[in-house]
Structures are given as structure tokens and as C-alpha cells.
N, C-alpha and C positions, 0 to 999 in steps of 0.2 A: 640254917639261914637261907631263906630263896628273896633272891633280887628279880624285878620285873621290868622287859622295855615295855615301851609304848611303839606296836608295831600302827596304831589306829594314826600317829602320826599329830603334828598341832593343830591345834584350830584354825579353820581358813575365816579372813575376816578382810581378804580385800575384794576390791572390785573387780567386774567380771571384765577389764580389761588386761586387769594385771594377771588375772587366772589366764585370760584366753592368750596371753603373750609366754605364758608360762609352759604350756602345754602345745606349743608350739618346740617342744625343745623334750617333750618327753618320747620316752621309750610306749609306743601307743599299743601293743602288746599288753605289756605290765599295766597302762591306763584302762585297760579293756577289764581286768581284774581285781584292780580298784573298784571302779564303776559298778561290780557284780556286788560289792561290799559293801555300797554308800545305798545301795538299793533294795539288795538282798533278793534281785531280780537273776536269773542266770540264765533267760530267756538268748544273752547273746550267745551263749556257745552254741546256738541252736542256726546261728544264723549264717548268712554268707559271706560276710566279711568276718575274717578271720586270718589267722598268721598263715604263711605257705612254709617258711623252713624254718627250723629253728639252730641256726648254725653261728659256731663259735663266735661271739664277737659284734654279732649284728643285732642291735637290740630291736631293730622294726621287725625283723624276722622275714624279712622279703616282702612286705606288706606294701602294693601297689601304694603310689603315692595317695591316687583320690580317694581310695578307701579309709589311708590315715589320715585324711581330713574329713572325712565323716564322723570319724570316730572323735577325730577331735570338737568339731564340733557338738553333737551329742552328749558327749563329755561334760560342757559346756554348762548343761542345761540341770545336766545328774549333779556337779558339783555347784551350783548354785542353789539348788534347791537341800541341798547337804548341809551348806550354809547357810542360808535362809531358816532351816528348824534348828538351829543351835548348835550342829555337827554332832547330831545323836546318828545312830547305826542299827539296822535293823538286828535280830538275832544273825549271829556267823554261820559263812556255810556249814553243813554239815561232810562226814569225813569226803561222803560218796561223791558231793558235789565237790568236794577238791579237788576229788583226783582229776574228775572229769576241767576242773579248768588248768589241771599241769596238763593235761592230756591238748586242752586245747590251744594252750600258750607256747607247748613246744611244736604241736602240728603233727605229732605223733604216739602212739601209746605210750602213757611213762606206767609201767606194769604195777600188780597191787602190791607185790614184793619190795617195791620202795616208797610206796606213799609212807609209812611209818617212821623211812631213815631220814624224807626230804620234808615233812610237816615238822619232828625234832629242829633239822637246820633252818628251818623260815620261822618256829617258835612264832607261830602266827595268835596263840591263846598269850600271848606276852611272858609265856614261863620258861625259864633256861630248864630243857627235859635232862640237861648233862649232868647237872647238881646228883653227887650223890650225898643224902642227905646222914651225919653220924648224930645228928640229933637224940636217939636211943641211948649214946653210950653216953655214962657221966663225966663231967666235963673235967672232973678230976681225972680219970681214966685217958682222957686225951692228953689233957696237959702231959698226960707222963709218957707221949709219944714225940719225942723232938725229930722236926727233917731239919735236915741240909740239902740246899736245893744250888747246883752246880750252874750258877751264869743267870744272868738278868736279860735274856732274850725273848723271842714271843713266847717257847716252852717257859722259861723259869717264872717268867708272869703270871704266866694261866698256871702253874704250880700253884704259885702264892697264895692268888686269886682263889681259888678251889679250899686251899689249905686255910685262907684266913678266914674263908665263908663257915669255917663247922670246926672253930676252936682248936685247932691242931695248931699248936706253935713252931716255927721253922723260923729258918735265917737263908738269904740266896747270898752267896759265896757272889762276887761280879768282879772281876780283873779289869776291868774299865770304868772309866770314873762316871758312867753316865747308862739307860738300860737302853735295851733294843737290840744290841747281841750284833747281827751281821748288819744292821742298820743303823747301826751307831757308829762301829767301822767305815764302813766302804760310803766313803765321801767323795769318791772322785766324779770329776764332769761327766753329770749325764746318766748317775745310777738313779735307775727306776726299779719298781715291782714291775713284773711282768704276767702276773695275774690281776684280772679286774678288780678296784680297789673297796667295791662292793659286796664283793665275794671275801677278800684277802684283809677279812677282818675278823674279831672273833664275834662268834653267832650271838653272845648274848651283849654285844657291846658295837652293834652297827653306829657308823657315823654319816648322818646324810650331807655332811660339810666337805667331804672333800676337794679338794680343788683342782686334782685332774685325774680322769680315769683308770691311767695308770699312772700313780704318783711317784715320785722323785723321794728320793731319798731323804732328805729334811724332815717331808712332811711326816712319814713312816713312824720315822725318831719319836715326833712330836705325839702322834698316836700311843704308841707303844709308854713312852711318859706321860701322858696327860691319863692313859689308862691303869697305869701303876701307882699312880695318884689317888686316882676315884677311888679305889678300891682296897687304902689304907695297904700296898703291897711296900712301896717305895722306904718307911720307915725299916724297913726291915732287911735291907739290901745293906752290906758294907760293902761299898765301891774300892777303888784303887787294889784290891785285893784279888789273889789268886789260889786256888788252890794246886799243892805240890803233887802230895801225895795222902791217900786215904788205904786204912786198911781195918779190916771184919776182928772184932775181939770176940770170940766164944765164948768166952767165960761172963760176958755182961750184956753181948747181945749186940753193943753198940760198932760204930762205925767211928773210928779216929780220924777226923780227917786232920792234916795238916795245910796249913794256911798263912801266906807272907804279906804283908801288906808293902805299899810302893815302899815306905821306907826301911822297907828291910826287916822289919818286925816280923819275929812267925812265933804263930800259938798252933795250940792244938785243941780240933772243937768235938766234940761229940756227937751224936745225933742217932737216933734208933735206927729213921729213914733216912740212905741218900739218893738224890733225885737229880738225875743228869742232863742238863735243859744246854750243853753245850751242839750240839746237834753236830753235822757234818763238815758243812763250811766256814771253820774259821781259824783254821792255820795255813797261812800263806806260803803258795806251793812256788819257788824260784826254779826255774830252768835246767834242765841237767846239761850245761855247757861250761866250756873254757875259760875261764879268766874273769870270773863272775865278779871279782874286789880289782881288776885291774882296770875299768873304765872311769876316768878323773872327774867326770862330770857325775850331776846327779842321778842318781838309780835308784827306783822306788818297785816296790809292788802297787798294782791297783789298790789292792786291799788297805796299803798303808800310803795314800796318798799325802806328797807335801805339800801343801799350800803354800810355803812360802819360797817355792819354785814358780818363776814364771816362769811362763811358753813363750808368750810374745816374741816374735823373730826368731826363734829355736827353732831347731831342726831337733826333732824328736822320732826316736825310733819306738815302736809299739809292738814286743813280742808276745804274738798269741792275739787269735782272733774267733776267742769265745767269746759268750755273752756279754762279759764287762767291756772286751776291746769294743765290740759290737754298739755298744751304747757312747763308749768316752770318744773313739775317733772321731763320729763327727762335730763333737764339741771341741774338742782340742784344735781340729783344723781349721775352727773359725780366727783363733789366735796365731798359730805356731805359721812360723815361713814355711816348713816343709815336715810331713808324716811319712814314716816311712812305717807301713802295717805290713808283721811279717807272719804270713799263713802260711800254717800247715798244712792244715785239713779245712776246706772252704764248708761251711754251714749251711744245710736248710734253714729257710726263715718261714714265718709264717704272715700272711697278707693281714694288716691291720692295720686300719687308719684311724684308729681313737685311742692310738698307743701314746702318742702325744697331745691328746688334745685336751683341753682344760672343761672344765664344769663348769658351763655357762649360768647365769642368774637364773634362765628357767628353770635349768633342768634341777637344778639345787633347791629349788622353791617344792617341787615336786616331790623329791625324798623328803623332805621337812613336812608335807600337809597334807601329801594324797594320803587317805590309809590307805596299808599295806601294802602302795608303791613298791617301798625299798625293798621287801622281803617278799615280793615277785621278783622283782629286777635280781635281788642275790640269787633265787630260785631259776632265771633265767639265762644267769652268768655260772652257774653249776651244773646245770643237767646236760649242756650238750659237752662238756666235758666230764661225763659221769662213765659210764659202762659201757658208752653205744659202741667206742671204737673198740671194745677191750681187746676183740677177735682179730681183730685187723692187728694189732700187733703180736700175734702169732705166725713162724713162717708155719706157712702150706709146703710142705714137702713135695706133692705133684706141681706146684708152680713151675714154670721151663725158667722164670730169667732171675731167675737166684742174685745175679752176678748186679741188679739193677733195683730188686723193689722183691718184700717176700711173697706177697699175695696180691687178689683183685684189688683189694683197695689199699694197700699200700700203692701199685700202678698208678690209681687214680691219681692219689697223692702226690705221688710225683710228678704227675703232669700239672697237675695245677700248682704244686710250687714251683718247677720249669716254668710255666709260663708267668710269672710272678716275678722269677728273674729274668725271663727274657724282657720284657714289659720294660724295665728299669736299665737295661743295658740299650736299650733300642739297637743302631747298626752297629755296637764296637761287638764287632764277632767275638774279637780275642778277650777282651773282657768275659764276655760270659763264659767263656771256653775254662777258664780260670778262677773261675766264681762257683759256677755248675759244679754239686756235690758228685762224686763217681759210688755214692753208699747209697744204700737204700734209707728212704726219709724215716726219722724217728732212732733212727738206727743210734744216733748220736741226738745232745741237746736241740730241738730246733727253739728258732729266735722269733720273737715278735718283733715284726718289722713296718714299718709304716714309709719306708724308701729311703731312708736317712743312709743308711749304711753307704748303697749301690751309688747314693749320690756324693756321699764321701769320696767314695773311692774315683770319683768320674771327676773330681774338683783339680785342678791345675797344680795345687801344692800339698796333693797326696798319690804315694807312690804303693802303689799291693806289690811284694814281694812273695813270692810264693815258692821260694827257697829254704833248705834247712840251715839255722841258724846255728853254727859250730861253734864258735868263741866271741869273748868280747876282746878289745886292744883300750887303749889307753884313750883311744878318740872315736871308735866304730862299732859296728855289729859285722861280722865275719859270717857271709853262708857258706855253704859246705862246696859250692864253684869257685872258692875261690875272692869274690867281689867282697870289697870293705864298703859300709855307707858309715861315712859319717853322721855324728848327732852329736849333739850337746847335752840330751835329756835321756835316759833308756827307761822304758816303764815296762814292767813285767804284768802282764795280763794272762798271768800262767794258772789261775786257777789255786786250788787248797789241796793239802792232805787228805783226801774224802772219806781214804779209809780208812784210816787212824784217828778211829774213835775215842773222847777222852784224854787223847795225847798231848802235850807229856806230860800228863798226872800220873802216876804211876799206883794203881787198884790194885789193892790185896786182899782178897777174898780168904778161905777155908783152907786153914794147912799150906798158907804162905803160897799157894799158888793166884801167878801176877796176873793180870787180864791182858797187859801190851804181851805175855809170851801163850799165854791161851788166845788171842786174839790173833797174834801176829797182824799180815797184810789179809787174813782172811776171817774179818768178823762176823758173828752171827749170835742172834739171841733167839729167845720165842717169843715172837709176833713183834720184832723189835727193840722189847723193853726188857727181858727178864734173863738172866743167867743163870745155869747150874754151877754152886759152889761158893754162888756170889749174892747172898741171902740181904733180902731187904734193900738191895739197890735196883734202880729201875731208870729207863735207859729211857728221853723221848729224842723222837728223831734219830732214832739208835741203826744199825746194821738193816738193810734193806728194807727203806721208809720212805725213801725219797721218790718222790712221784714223778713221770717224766711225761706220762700220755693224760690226766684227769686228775681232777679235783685241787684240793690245795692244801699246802702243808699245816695252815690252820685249822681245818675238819682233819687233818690228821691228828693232830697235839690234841686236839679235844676227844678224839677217843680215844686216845693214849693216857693223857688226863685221868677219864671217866676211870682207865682200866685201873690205873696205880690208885686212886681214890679206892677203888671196890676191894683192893687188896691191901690196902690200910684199916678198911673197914673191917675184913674177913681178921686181920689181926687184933684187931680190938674186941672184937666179938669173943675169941678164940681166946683171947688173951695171952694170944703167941707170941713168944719176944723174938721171933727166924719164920720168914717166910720166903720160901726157894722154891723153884721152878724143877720137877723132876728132870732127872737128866735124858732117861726114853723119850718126854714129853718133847721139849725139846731139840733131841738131835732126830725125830722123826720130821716132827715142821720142818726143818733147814735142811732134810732130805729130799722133803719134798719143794722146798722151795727153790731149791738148786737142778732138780730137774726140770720146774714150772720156768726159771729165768731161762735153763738152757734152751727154750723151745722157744725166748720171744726175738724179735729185732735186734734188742737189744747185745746179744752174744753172736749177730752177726759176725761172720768171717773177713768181710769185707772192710769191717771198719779196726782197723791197727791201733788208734789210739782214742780211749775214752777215757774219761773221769769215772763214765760207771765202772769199770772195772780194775781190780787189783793187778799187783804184776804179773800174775798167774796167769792174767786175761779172764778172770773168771767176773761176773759182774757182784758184785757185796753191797751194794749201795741203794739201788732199786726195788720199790715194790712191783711184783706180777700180778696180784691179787686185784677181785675187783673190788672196789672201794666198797660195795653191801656186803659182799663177805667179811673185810675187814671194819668194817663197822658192827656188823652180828658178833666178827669173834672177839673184842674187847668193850663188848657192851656192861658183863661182869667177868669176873674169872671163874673157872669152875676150878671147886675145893679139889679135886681126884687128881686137878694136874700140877697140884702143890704139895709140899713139907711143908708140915707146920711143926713147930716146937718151945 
């Protein structure tokens, strides 16, 4: 079964006032690219007006102003005339003239090594290239392959999605009454995506309606359900239900999973495949402090925010100032009388000013009707976060200031996010002094920041603590000097279990051995998904996947997807009832990948406390890989690095 967008976009059928007010609001780059479409002219890469950078974030791409009104103009003339014939298209470029206009949209070479990965992700001939198709096998032959698919989040979606496209029957296992997974959770003021929302959608299911860049959390939800809808996945979900524990029968091939619904009901379901769509972040990680049940007022994690807490006039303390504090303090502060944000370790941010900003009429009009707008614009919001820095997050061992930045362009980096915070602290010396990261940037999460934060913190009725937080008492937050602050409210912005994958389901694989004591705090699969011992279950967003320098976890799950598809296929073909990952196969990747982490930023020395890494200190969470190798190697699986049986 193959589904087709329409990357060509609506019909245009207003006036050239409404076009010319509309394209006042586009990304003139991506209009440049259109334009080559509607005309099938490509005479403009030839020309002088052209993009200068192509850097994170900036959709004109540093495009003198008068030259994006040239173009806009011009534009002008090309989509009238587009309109005028009916909004027919000439034949599409060919492969050669693509590259040459990736080449000329980012302003630099994008090599021939990726035209293949990034034409797949733009799906510019309107066909999802991810589909793999089991059309061959007889449908009776499917039917007699049931998954169980672990949680209704973006992975367990695109699971469904996959699974329900080519007759393979499954059920997604969801503990919450509603899908979306971390986006159906984490409701608290002010969670956003922090990838562009044109990017941070799946490839074959763009949506030009957005309504802000990077959207909020609602809206996410709303995606993630209106697309489990479309695509007949939703009937198939039993909500309120969790799974306990699952374990491997040998003798019939299946997987028992055990499963309780909210009211206490537990059955036991079967399923040939299980498919683990619960990813990293979604068990909420509390504080390792004192007196955690002795504070009288209310105490929440971010993740399990209450709403029927008000702030208003409270005095609320906020421990931890990662991402989520990063985003809710300065929401919070517009209510509460007094914030008190208590940091550990101060954060790099990243300079972005369209981190909050909404999708005006134009620019929304233009993902609706320009062709292939949106899927330049997606192509434009991915390549500079593709492979360009991979190197840069390598230390240089001859570098001299270890102790500051690992390499030349970490250096840079750091200077330009120094001056980014300095910018925003203006003369409070001590303020920056106490803001200012002491690690090398990347080393740790960095934040999209658009000045909210710094100006948080600069507000009358918010206090930055940058003290360790020892105990709570019955009225306070206790730091390690000594000082109590009062609150009325304590909200834990302490981040998830990262590493405890699956937790606490308790996985039984082959000869009773468990995956929490094969796993411990130090997990690892091949290439994420696949375990030795632990046949026919497949793991997305598994043991070192999570991306921190490029791309997004979406183009991740979809080649993760692609890979479990191809190894459902190999078993259907095969007519294998056990497909397992050898175990040399296996423990050589995560040899090698354990000395590829050890060499990046990321296992810097300098930084004491991450998410990426276990209590070992060792990082388990992270991918090193560049995003084209890890798309080449779960493009299929190859049969020599499996049991089949």
C-alpha cells in the first residue's frame, strides 16, 4: 500500500495583491526554488543574487534585504503567470539540477553522497521512498504475524502507520489515556518543540498549518492525534493501559506480554513482534535530596504538571534549570510573586529569534500553494544541521584549552554564544559571571533561546540561586550553605531516567535472562534497536539514538521504522518464527561505539553532571554517527548479521 503527498502544493487562485502580501513573509531562498519549479527555468542558480550562509535557523540565509525584494518581486510575475495557465508545471528538475539547487540554497556544496538521503526526506516525486513494501507475501501469511507495539508516541505511531500500510496486524499497548507519548505528558507552561516544526514532523505527513515555528505543546498533541486518525492507527491503541512485564516463549516463538488496564484488570496478550516505541524520556527523574515527602505544600515534577495549582501570588521554588525549567520560568514568572530557579550547572543557549514566533497569514499561505515551498523549507531546516559540524564535536587532542572548548570551532562557538549571553546581561557583571557555562559548549544540552530566559532571570520577582540544593523542610528548599527559601509551590525540573530503558517493564528474553540485569545503567543494542538473546523485539529511540548536535528524532524513528519493517519482511520471506541479532555482530558496534563517544564533547571531563551519561559517567544515550552513515546502515538489514530460525 503506498500513500502520496502533494509536495506541488494548492492551487493559487487569488489576487496578485494577496500573493504579493504573502510573499512578503516568505523564506526567499526556498521562493527562489519554487520559482525554478513553476518554470522549469534554473537559469537563477546561475545568477547573482543568491543565498550567502546557510546557518541554523535563518530562513533568508543572510540574503541582503534588496536582493529579497527582487526576488520577491520577480516571484511575483513567475507565480502569476503559474496561475494564469491553470497551475500546470513544467517536467521536474532532473536528479543533477537538484543537487546543484541544494547546493545553491545552502550556499555551499551539499556532496553527491547525500543527494539520495535528502531527495528520500523532501519526497519531492510525492512518494514516501520509506515504505517498505510486503505486498509479495500472502496476506494470510501476514495476518499470522501479530506485533505489540509498546506506547502511542511519535515512534509507536509511525509503527502503526507502517504496520497498518502492508496488512500486518498489531495492537500499541498506551498507559495514557490519550497518544503523543512525551507530548501528551509534559503540559507545563511553556513546553515547546525545540526543533523547527517543519522539520519535526514525519516526512510523509508534512503540515503547512502550523501556527508557530516552534510550537507548543498543544499543538504537537493535536498532530500526533489528528495523524493517528488519518491513518486508521487510533482504533487500535487501548489507552489507559500499561504494560508490566513481557517475556520470549521458545517453544511457540511468541512474546507474552503482560498488561493492566487503569482498573486494575491484567490479561496476557501475545504477539510474534514487540516493538518498543517507549523511547528515553518518560519516566520522571526526582532529585536525589532530603526530605523529598516532607514539604507541606504542593510538589510536582514538570513532567506531571498540576493544573489545579495556582501560582498566582506564590512563591515557587524551580529545581533544575534544564530545558523544561528553561522554557516554564519565564511563564511562571508572569503569575507567581516570587521564583526562586535553582542552578546547578548554567547552560549554553542557542541565539533564536523564531523560537517563539507564530506563523503569520503569509507565510502559511506559502506552505499551502507555492510548489515545493515546504519541502525546501524542510530541506532548508535540515541540512545545516546535518553533518557539517560532525567534526567539530570531536576533541582535538593538540588543542591547548581543553579546560574551555575542545577544538577551532568549538572556540568559535563559544564565543558567539558568550557573546549572546553577554548581549542579554548587558552591565550586570555578576549576572553573567553566573550564567556563563565554565564547559565546553555542546558538551551538555544546549537551549534554544530567543532572550526569554536571561530576561527571566533579570525580572524583579525572580531570584537565580546557583547553590546545591540538600533538603527540603516542611516550608523550604535547603542549599548546601546553609540558607532556607521559602515557597509555597516546589516543581521538579530534574529531568527522566534516560538510561533505563523500558523501565519498569520487566523483558525476558532466552533462558530467563532479564534485559533491566543485561542492561543494568549501561545499555546498548545494534544500531539501537536489536538485542542478542532477545529475538524479535526491536527497540526505537533505543540505547544511544538520541541526537544532540543534528537532525531530528523523526528522521531518526523513520529509519528505525524502515529497519524493523525490512526485518519483518526478511522474516516473512524466511518464514522464520526468531529473528536475533548475532551477538559478535553486536558487541563489536557498541565497541566501536563506545570508543567513537569516548573521543566526542560529549564525555568531556569538564562537565560532572549530564543526562547523557550513566552513573559510570560513561555517555549510553547519544548518537556519534553521522546521520548518512546511520541512514545507509538501517536502510535494510543484512541477513549474515542475523539468526534466523
Amino acid at each position: 500500500m503506498t500513500h502520496r503527498i502533494n509536495p506541488a502544493g494548492e492551487p493559487i487562485t487569488d489576487d496578485d495583491a494577496t500573493i504579493a502580501a504573502a510573499l512578503a513573509e516568505a523564506s526567499v531562498p526556498c521562493l527562489m526554488m519554487s520559482m525554478i519549479h513553476m518554470t522549469g527555468d534554473a537559469s537563477l542558480l546561475d545568477g547573482d543574487i543568491r543565498p550567502v550562509l546557510a546557518f541554523l535557523n535563518d530562513m533568508q540565509c543572510a540574503m541582503p534585504p534588496g536582493q529579497q525584494a527582487e526576488v520577491r518581486r520577480r516571484a511575483l510575475e513567475v507565480i502569476r503567470a503559474y496561475r494564469d495557465r491553470g497551475c500546470t508545471l513544467p517536467p521536474a528538475p532532473d536528479t543533477a539540477t537538484l543537487q546543484r539547487m541544494m547546493s545553491f540554497l545552502v550556499a555551499g556544496e551539499v556532496p553527491s553522497a547525500y543527494v539520495p538521503m535528502m531527495l528520500e526526506e523532501m519526497e519531492l516525486d510525492g512518494r514516501d521512498a520509506r515504505e517498505v513494501s510486503l505486498a509479495h507475501i500472502p496476506p494470510a501469511q501476514r495476518e499470522a504475524l501479530p506485533v505489540l507495539i509498546i506506547g502511542a508516541g511519535m515512534s509507536g505511531i509511525l509503527a502503526g502507520i507502517r504496520l497498518q500500510e502492508e496488512g500486518v496486524p498489531y495492537v500499541i499497548i498506551e498507559k495514557n489515556p490519550g497518544v503523543g507519548g512525551t507530548w501528551y505528558e509534559n503540559t507545563y507552561p511553556g513546553c515547546r518543540v525545540d526543533v523547527g516544526n517543519h522539520f519535526y514532523c514525519y516526512s510523509f505527513e508534512p503540515n503547512p498549518d502550523w501556527q508557530e515555528f516552534f510550537a507548543r505543546q498543544p499543538e504537537l498533541q493535536r498532530y500526533f492525534a489528528s495523524t493517528a486518525r488519518k491513518y486508521g492507527v487510533e482504533t487500535q491503541i487501548r489507552f489507559d493501559t500499561e504494560v508490566q512485564a513481557a517475556e520470549f516463549d521458545e517453544a511457540s516463538g511468541e512474546w507474552r506480554v503482560h498488561v493492566r488496564a487503569k482498573d486494575g484488570a491484567t490479561e496476557t496478550l501475545r504477539a510474534r513482534v514487540l516493538i518498543s516505541g517507549v523511547g528515553q524520556l518518560n519516566r520522571p527523574k526526582l532529585p536525589d535530596i532530603e526530605g523529598l515527602g516532607r514539604f507541606r505544600g504542593p510538589a510536582f515534577h514538570s513532567a506531571c504538571w498540576d493544573h489545579s495549582v495556582s501560582l498566582a501570588g506564590k512563591r515557587v521554588a524551580v529545581i533544575g534549570t534544564g530545558a523544561s525549567a528553561f522554557q516554564l520560568v519565564p511563564e511562571i514568572a508572569k503569575e507567581a510573586a516570587q521564583v526562586y530557579s535553582f542552578q546547578r550547572t548554567p547552560q549554553w543557549m542557542f541565539p533564536n529569534p523564531d523560537y517563539h514566533r507564530a506563523v503569520s497569514e503569509g507565510a502559511s499561505w506559502c506552505f499551502r500553494h507555492l510548489p515545493y515551498y515546504g519541502r525546501w523549507y524542510r530541506f532548508l531546516l535540515f541540512w545545516p544541521a546535518t553533518d557539517g559540524t560532525w567534526e567539530g564535536t570531536f576533541v582535538d587532542p593538540q588543542w591547548p584549552h581543553q579546560e574551555r572548548s575542545i577544538n577551532a570551532i568549538n572556540e568559535f562557538t563559544r564565543e558567539m554564544f558568550t557573546d549572546w549571553i553577554r548581549q542579554q546581561c548587558g552591565d550586570d557583571e555578576a549576572l553573567f559571571q553566573r550564567v556563563l557555562p565554565k564547559y565546553p559548549p555542546l558538551a551538555r544540552r544546549t537551549l534554544q533561546d530567543n532572550g526569554s530566559w536571561l530576561q527571566a532571570l533579570r525580572r524583579d520577582n525572580v531570584q537565580l540561586v546557583d547553590r546545591e540544593v540538600v533538603a527540603l523542610t516542611e516550608t523550604a528548599v535547603r542549599t548546601a550553605d546553609g540558607a532556607a527559601f521559602e515557597a509555597d509551590v516546589v516543581v521538579y525540573a530534574t529531568g527522566f531516567h534516560a538510561n533505563r530503558y523500558l523501565w519498569p517493564m520487566e523483558i525476558t528474553g532466552r533462558n530467563g535472562v532479564k534485559l533491566s540485569e543485561r542492561w543494568g545503567d549501561d545499555p546498548a543494542a545494534y544500531l539501537g534497536i536489536t538485542v542478542p538473546d532477545f529475538p524479535n523485539l526491536f527497540v526505537m529511540y533505543g540505547p544511544a539514538t538520541n541526537l544532540a548536535a543534528s537532525g531530528s528524532l523523526i528522521f531518526h524513528g523513520e529509519c528505525q521504522m524502515r529497519y524493523i519493517m525490512g526485518c519483518i519482511r526478511v522474516m516473512l520471506e524466511r518464514d522464520a518464527k526468531t529473528l536475533q541479532v548475532r551477538r559478535a555482530v553486536h558487541d563489536a558496534y557498541n565497541r566501536r561505539l563506545e570508543e567513537t563517544l569516548a573521543r566526542t564533547v560529549w564525555s568531556h571531563p569538564a562537565v560532572a553532571h549530564s543526562w547523557y551519561r550513566n552513573s559510570k559517567g560513561r555517555v549510553t544515550v547519544l548518537s556519534p554517527w553521522k546521520l548518512l552513515d546511520y541512514w545507509t546502515w538501517t536502510r535494510e538489514p543484512k541477513l549474515d548479521e542475523y539468526e534466523l530460525a
